[in-house]
N, C-alpha and C positions, 0 to 999 in steps of 0.2 A: 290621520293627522292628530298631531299632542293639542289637546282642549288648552284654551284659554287655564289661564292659575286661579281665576274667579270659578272658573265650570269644574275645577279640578275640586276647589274646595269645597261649594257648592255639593260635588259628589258627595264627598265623606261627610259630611254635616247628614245629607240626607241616608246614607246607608248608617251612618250612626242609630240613625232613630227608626230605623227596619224599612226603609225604602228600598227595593229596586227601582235603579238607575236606566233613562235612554240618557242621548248627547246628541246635539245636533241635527234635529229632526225637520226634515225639509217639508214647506208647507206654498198651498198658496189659493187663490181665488180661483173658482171655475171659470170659464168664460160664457158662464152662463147665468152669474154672478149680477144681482141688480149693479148697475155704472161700473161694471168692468172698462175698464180699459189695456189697450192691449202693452202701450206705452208705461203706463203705471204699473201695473198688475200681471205682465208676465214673469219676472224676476219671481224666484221663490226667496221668503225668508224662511228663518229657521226659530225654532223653540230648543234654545242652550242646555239647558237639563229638561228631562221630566221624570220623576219622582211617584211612585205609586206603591202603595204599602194595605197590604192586604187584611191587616187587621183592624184599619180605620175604615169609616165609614163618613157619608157627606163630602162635604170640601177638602176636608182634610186629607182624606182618602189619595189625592192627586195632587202634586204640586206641579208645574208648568212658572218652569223659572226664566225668565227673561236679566242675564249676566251683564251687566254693567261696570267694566273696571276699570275706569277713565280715571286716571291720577291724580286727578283735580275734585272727581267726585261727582256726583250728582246734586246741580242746582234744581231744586224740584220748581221752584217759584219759578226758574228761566225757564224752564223746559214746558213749565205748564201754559204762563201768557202763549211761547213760541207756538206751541199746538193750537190756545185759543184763538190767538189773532193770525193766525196761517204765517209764522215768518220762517226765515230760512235761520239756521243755528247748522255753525258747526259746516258749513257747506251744502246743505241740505234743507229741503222742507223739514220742519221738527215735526211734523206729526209720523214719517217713516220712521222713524227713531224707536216710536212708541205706536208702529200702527193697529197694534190689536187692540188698542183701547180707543185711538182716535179713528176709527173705521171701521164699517162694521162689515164690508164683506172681507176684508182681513181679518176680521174678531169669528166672523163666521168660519171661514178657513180653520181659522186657529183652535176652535172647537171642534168643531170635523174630524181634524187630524186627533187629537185628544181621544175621541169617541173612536174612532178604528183601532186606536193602538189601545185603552182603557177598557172601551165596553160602560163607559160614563160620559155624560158630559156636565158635571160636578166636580170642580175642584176648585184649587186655590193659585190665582195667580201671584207671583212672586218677583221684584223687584230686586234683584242680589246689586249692591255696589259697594264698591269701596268705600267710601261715605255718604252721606246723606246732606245736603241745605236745605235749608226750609221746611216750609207744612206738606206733611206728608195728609193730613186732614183733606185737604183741599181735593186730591187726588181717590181716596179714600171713597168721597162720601160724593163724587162727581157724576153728576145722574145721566151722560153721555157716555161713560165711562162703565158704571157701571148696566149701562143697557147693553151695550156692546156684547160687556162680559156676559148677559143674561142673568146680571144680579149675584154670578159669584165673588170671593170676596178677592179684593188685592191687599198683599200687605207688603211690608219692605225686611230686607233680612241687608245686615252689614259685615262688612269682613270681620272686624273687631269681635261683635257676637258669634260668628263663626268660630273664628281660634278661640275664643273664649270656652265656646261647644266643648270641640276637639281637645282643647287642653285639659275639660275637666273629667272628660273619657277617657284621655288616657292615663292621666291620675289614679283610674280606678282599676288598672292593667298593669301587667307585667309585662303583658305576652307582647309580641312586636309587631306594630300596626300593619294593616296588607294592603296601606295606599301610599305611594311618594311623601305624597303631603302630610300624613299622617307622623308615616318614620322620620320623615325632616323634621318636623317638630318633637318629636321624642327625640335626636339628636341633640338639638336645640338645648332642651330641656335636661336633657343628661351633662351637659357642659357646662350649663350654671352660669351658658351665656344671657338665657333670658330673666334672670333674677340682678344682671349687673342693673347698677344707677345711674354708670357715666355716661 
């Protein structure tokens, strides 16, 4: 199946900076799991990218990217009350939305899986969306949140920075990119479409 266009870009952002790439990696709770339930917690979710680059070390060494490319963006203020005061967004409990951080035998899963395919459980969670609202602080420095994670860090990456990445890599190339998203943009960029004003 063709990745999301967030997981796509996501990819080459991180093989830009000497990552190898997984996609779609299915996870979930034992059932043996403190407050499993079988209702909640048999469904697998997945971790969108993960990213692993062998010449770093710590956190950085791993990223475990969670892709968000909702058109509207991400309101982090809504999403965060939504998880705190348990309400439904979007059709759903908003804490599923974001359950590795709002739970921890899903945050435990989610490291689990990390450690089998890394051989760590040190890295860096990541946040990809099309935009961003609000205090990303709040999130950041949230001591439920970060317990979850085991104290690894979370940060936020945007599409804007992304192309931004990408564009200024291939600036420094001739040679023709080996992802979709890449070549598209060197297309892009070869037609002097993306320097128009109007």
């Amino acid at each position: 199946m063709q990745e999301d266009i967030l997981e796509q870009l996501v990819d080459d952002y991180l093989q830009n900076e000497g990552y190898f790439t997984m996609h779609n990696v299915k996870f979930k709770p034992t059932k043996e799991a403190s407050g499993y339930d079988t209702k909640k917690d048999s469904g697998a979710s997945d971790i969108d990218v993960i990213g692993l680059n062998p010449k770093l070390r710590g956190p950085r060494r791993v990223w475990a990217v969670d892709c968000k490319s909702w058109q509207s963006g991400v309101n982090l203020t809504r999403w965060f009350s939504g998880i705190e005061e348990d309400k439904v967004l979007n059709g759903r409990d908003a804490w599923k939305t974001f359950r590795v951080l709002a739970d921890k035998k899903w945050a435990d899963a989610f490291i689990a899986k990390i450690k089998e395919l890394t051989r760590t459980d040190s890295f860096t969670y990541v946040i990809a969306a099309t935009k961003l609202i609000g205090d990303q602080s709040a999130w950041v420095e949230h001591k439920k949140f970060k317990k979850n994670l085991r104290g690894n860090p979370i940060i936020f990456l945007k599409v804007d920075e992304i192309l931004d990445f990408i564009r200024e890599k291939m600036g420094k190339t001739k040679t023709v990119a080996p992802s979709d998203v890449g070549r598209l943009l060197q297309v892009m960029e070869a037609s002097g479409w993306m320097e128009r004003k109007d």
